[in-house]
N, C-alpha and C positions, 0 to 999 in steps of 0.2 A: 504494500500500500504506500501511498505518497501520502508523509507525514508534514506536521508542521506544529513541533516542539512546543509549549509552555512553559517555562518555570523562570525563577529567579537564585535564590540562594544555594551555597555550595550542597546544600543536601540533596539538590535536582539533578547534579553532575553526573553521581552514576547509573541513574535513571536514561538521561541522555547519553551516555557514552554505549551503554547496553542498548540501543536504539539505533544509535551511528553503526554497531559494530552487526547487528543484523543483517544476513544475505538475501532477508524476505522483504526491506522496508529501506523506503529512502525518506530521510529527513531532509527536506527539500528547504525546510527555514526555521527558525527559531522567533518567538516571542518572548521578548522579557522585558522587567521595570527599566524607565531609562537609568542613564547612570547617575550615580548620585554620591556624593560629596562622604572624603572617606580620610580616616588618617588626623594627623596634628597640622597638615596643611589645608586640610579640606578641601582637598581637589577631587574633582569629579570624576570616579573609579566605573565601568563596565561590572557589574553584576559577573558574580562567576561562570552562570551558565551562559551568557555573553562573550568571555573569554574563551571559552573553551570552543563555542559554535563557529569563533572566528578562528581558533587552531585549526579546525577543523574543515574549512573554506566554505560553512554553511550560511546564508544571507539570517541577519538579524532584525528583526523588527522592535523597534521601540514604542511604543504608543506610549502618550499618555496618559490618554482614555481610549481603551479600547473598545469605543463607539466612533472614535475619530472618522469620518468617512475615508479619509486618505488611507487610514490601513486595514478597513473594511474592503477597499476597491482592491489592495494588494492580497489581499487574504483571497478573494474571491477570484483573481487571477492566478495566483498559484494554483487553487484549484485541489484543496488536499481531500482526503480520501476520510482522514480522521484527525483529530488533536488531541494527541499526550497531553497532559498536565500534572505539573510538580511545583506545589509550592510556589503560582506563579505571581501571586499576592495583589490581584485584582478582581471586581467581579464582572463577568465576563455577560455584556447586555443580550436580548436574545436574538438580536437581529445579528451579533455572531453567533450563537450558539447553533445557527441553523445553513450556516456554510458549509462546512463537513458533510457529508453525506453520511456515517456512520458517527456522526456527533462527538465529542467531547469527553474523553474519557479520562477520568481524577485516578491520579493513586494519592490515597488519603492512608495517613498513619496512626491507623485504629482500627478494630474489628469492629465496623459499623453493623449497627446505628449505635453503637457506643460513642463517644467524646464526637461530637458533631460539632467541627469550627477550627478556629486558627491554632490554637496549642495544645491537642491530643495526646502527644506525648509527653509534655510537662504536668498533667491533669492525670494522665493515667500513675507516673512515679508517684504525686502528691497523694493520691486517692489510696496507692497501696495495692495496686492492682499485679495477680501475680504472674498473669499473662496477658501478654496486648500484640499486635501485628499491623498487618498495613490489608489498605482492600481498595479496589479499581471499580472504581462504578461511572455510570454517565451520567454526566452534569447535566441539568436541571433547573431550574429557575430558583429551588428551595433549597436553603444550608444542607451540604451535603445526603441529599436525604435521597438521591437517585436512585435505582438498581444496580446491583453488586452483579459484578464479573466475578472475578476470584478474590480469597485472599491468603496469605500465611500469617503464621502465628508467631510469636518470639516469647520465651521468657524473660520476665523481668528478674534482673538481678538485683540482690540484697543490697549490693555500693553503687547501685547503677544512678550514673548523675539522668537528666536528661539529656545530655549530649550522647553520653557514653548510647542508650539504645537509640537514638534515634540516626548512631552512625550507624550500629548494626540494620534497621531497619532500612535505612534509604540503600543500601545493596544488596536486602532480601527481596524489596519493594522493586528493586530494578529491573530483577529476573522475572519477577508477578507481571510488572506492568507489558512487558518485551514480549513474553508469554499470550497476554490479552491481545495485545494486537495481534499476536498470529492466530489467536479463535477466533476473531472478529474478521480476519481476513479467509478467513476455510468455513467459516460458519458452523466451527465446533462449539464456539461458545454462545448464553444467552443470559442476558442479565435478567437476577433476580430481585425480586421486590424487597425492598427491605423490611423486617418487623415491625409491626406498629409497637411492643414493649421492647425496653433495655437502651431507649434514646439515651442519650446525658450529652451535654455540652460541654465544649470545651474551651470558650472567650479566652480573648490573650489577656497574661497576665500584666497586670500592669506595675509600677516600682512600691505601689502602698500593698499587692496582696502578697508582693516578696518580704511584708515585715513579721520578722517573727515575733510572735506571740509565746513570751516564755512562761506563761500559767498554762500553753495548752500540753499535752503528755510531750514527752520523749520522743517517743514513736513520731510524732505527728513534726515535731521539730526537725529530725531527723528527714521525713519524708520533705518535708518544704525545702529545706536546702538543697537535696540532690531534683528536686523537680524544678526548682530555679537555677542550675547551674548549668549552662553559663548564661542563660540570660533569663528573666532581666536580672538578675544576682539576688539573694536572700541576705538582707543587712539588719542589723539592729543599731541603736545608741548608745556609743560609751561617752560620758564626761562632755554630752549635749554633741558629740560629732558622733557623723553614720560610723559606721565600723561595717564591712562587707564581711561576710561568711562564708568564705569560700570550700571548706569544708570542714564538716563536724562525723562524729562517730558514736554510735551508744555506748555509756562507760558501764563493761560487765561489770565492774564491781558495784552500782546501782548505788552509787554513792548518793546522800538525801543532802540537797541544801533546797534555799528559799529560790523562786522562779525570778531567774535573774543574778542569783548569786555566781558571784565567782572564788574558786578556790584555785591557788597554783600551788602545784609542786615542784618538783626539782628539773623535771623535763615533760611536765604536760598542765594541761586548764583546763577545769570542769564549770560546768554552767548548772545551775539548778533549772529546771522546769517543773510543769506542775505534775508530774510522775518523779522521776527520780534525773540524772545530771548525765548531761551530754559532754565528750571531750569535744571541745574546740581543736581541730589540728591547724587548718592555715585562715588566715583574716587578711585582711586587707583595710587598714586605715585611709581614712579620708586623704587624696592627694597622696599617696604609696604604693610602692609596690606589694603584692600580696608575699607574705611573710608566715614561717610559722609563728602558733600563736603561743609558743612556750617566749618565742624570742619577743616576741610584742610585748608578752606579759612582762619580762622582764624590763624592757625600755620602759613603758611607760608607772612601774613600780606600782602596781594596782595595792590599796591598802585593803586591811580586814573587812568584809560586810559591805564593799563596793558590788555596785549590780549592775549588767547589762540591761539597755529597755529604757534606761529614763527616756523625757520628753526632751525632742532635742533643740536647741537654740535657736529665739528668731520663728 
């Protein structure tokens, strides 16, 4: 089939590269966000699945509203067969959605209709969920809520941040979606409806639900930081500045301090919650680099009955 690519960020890459590398499919163009301003200069960087379509001598499309007529007439000139989409971080009107002849097909990172929307995989770490995966369905006017093609499953790991699965996913997700279009192209596949029970949403998180809450358990501490890691970052307040959290651990020995407290020892720092106390291992102070948090503890000489959490300055 004659493709024409969707996505934006580096998780779309191996999506697209398993796409490129197909002998049954040509990608004949790429769609993505224009470029946008990156770095301590703030110069304006190509999107990585941008970068790579042009290693690749594929034509790139930028819109900026993909309603633009200008790249509705290009879309419609190509003349594609189907559209991949990965993460392409717009919504897409329906006077394109009706260009393709075999329509629009998402690979979403969730066994839908579970976590419906932009961050699935940071929702499913926070939630506690002990298996999650990716599924390819066609787009549809409604939040993800089209007919499922396939999907695979992944285990969630116990230190798994959300980077860490959502790397392994976007190269389980890349064989599924490569996959799809060849059932879609032989007519072995048929999308199915999804359940009306087991929906859950999954809105992006924004830098207030990355605040930890040290009355709520261990457990739940624990999950917020690896579901916010790396972005948007899980932080608290020390001494009225943010403090980032870039990772913590359950402390087996269930050590009991007040939510919030802090205790150092000789080579680690415990935090109370309202279950029992988390080791802090690395932090990241306002304006620093991220540090382990024995050595933080140490510079900044935290005294007896000092707590994480106050309100912060201003």
């Amino acid at each position: 089939m004659k493709l024409v690519f969707a996505g934006t960020p580096e998780v779309a890459v191996p999506a697209l590269d398993a796409l490129i590398a197909s002998d049954r499919h040509e990608v004949a163009a790429v769609i993505t966000r224009p470029d946008a301003p990156a770095g301590r200069g703030r110069k304006l960087v190509a999107s990585p699945v941008a970068q790579r379509a042009e290693e690749a001598g594929i034509e790139v499309l930028k819109p900026v509203r993909p309603r633009d007529e200008d790249f509705l007439a290009r879309l419609r000139e190509i003349g594609p067969d189907c559209c991949p989409v990965v993460a392409y971080g717009a919504l897409l009107p329906k006077v394109a959605l009706g260009v393709p002849a075999r329509g629009w097909v998402n690979l979403h990172f969730s066994l839908l209709p579970a976590w419906r929307g932009a961050a699935p995989v940071q929702h499913a770490v926070i939630a506690g969920d002990e298996v999650t995966g990716a599924a390819t369905f066609l787009i549809e006017e409604g939040l993800d809520s089209g007919p499922v093609y396939g999907v695979v499953t992944e285990l969630v790991r116990p230190a798994d941040t959300s980077g860490d699965l959502l790397t392994r996913l976007a190269f389980a997700g890349a064989g599924l979606l490569a996959a799809t279009m060849d059932g879609i192209e032989d007519g072995t596949l048929t999308a199915v409806e999804q359940p009306a029970d087991g929906v859950s949403l999954a809105p992006k998180l924004t830098v207030e639900d990355a605040r930890v809450d040290w009355h709520a358990p261990a457990l739940r501490v624990d999950r917020l930081v690896r579901g916010c890691t790396p972005a948007p970052g899980a932080w608290t307040v020390f001494r009225g500045e943010r403090l980032k959290l870039v990772s913590v651990a359950l402390d087996p020995a269930r050590t009991e301090l007040a939510p919030g407290e802090l205790a150092v020892g000789k080579n680690d720092v415990r935090t109370g919650t309202g279950s029992h106390a988390v080791e802090l291992l690395w932090v990241q102070p306002q304006g620093k680099k991220p540090m382990r948090a024995a050595d933080w503890a140490r510079g900044v000489r935290i005294a007896p009955g000092e707590r994480l959490g106050a309100a912060a300055a201003g």
